[in-house]
C-alpha positions as CSV (number, residue, x, y, z in Angstrom):
1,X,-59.6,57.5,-13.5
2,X,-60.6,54.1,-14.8
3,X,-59.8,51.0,-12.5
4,X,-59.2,49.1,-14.8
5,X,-55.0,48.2,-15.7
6,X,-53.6,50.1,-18.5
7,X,-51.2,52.3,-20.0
8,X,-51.8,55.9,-19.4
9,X,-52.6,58.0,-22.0
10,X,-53.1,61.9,-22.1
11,X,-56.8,62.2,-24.0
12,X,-57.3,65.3,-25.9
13,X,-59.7,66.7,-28.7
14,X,-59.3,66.9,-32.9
15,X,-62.4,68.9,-33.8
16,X,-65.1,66.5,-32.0
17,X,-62.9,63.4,-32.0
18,X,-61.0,62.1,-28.8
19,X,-57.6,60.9,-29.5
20,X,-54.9,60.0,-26.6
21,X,-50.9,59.6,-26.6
22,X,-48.9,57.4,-24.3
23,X,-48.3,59.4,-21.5
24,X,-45.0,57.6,-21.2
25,X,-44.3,59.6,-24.4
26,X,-44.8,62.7,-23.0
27,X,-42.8,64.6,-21.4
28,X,-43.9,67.7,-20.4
29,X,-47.6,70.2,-20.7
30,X,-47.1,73.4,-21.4
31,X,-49.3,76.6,-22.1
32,X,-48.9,78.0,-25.9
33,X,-46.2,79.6,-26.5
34,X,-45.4,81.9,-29.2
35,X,-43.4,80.1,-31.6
36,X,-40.9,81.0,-34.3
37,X,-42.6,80.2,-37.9
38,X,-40.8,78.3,-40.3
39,X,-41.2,79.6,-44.0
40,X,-42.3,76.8,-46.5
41,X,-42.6,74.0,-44.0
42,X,-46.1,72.4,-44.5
43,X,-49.0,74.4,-42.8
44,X,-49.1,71.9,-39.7
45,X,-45.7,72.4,-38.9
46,X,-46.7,75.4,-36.4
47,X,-43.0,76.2,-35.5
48,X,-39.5,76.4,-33.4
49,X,-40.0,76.6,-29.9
50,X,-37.3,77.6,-27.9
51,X,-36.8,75.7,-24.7
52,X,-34.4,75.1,-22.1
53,X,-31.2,76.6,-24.9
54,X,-32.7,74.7,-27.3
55,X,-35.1,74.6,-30.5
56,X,-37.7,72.0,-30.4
57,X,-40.5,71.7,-34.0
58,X,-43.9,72.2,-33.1
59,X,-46.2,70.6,-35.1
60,X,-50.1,71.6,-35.0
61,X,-52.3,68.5,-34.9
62,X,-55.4,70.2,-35.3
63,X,-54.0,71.5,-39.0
64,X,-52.3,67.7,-40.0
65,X,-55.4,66.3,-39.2
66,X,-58.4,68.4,-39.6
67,X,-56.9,71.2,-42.1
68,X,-57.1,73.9,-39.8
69,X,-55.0,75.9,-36.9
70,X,-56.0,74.3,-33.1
71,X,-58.4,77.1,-31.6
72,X,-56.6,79.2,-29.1
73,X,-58.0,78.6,-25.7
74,X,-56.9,78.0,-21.8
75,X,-57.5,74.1,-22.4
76,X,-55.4,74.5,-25.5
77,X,-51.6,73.1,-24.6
78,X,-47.9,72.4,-26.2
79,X,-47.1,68.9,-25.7
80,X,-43.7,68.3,-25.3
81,X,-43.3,64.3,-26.5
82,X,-40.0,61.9,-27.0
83,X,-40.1,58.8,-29.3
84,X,-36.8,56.5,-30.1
85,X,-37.9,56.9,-33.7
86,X,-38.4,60.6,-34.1
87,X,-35.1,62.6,-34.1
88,X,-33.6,59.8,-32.6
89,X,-35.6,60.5,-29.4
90,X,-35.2,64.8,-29.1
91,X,-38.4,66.4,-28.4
92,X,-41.1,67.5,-30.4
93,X,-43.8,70.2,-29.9
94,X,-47.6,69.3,-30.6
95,X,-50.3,72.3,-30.1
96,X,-53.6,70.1,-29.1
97,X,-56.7,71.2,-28.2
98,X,-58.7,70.1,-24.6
99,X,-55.2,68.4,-23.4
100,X,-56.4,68.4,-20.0
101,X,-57.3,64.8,-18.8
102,X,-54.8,61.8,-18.2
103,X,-56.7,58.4,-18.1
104,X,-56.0,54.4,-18.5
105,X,-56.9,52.9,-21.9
106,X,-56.2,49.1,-21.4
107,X,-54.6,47.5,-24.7
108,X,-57.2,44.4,-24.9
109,X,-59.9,46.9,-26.0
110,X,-58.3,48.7,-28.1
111,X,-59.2,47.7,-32.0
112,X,-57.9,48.3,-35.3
113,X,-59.3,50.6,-37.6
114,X,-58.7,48.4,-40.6
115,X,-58.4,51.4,-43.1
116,X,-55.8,50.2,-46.2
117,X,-54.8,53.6,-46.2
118,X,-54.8,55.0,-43.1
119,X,-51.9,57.8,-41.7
120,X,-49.1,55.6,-39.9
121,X,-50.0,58.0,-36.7
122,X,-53.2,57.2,-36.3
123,X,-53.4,53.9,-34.3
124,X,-56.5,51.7,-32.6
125,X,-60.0,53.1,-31.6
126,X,-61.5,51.8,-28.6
127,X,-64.4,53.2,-26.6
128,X,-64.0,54.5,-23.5
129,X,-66.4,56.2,-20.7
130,X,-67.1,58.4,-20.8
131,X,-65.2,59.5,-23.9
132,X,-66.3,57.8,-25.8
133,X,-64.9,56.4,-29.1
134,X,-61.0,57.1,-28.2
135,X,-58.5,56.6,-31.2
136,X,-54.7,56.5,-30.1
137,X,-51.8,58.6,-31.8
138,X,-48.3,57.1,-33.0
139,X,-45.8,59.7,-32.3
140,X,-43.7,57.7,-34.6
141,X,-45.8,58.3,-37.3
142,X,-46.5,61.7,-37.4
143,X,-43.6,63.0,-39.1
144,X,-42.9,61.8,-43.0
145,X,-39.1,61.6,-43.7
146,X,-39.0,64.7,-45.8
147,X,-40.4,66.6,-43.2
148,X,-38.5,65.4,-39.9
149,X,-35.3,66.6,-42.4
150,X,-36.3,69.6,-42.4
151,X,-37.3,70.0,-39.1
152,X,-34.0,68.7,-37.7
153,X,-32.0,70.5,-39.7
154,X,-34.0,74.0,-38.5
155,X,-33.7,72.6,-35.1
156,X,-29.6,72.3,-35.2
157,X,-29.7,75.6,-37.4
């Protein structure tokens, strides 16, 4: 782990990008699961998991982001996350890939991407070693509004 100060951040994989969430964001690591499918939600929303009496959305980040399903391997996890702004703060499921390394990524190098149209979850880049180039995730951002509707309402269904 870095000496440096800084928030932690769990770093995992998107095809041969690093990425990294706010560890104080997450709030458990799970194995894969199976998961209960969800007819006509988008092809990212990977499912219902149930948990603890009750249903949590999974959403696969590998498919939002890259266009395909997250390979299915040992360093392949379900992140359980909680964000204020999503669902008013109930969980929700991500399926990441190489999810296995917890790290400090200290603010002052992190920089903006400077895309006019970038995704609202896709935050600063910074590089990291030995990562590398390291771009952090907004768990706020990952769900349009349509979507989180949906979602909620299979959750309470």
């Amino acid at each position: 782990m870095s000496e440096r100060a800084g928030e932690l951040h769990l770093l995992f994989s998107l095809g041969a990008d690093r990425y990294a969430l706010p560890a104080s964001e997450v709030s458990e690591v799970l194995p894969l699961q199976r998961l209960k499918q969800l007819p006509e939600a988008p092809a990212w929303v990977a499912g219902l998991l149930a948990y603890r009496g009750g249903m949590v959305p999974v959403l696969d980040l590998c498919q939002r982001v890259l266009g395909r399903p997250a390979n299915v391997r040992t360093s392949t996890r379900l992140v359980l996350v909680r964000h204020p702004e999503v669902f008013g703060g109930r969980l929700l499921g991500l399926v990441l890939e190489q999810a296995s390394r917890v790290d400090r990524l200290p603010m002052e190098d992190a920089q903006p991407v400077g895309l006019a149209r970038q995704p609202g979850y896709l935050g600063a880049v910074q590089e990291t070693a030995p990562h590398g180039l390291v771009q952090r995730i907004r768990v706020a951002g990952l769900l349009p509004p349509d979507v989180a509707e949906l979602l909620v309402n299979a959750a309470d269904a």
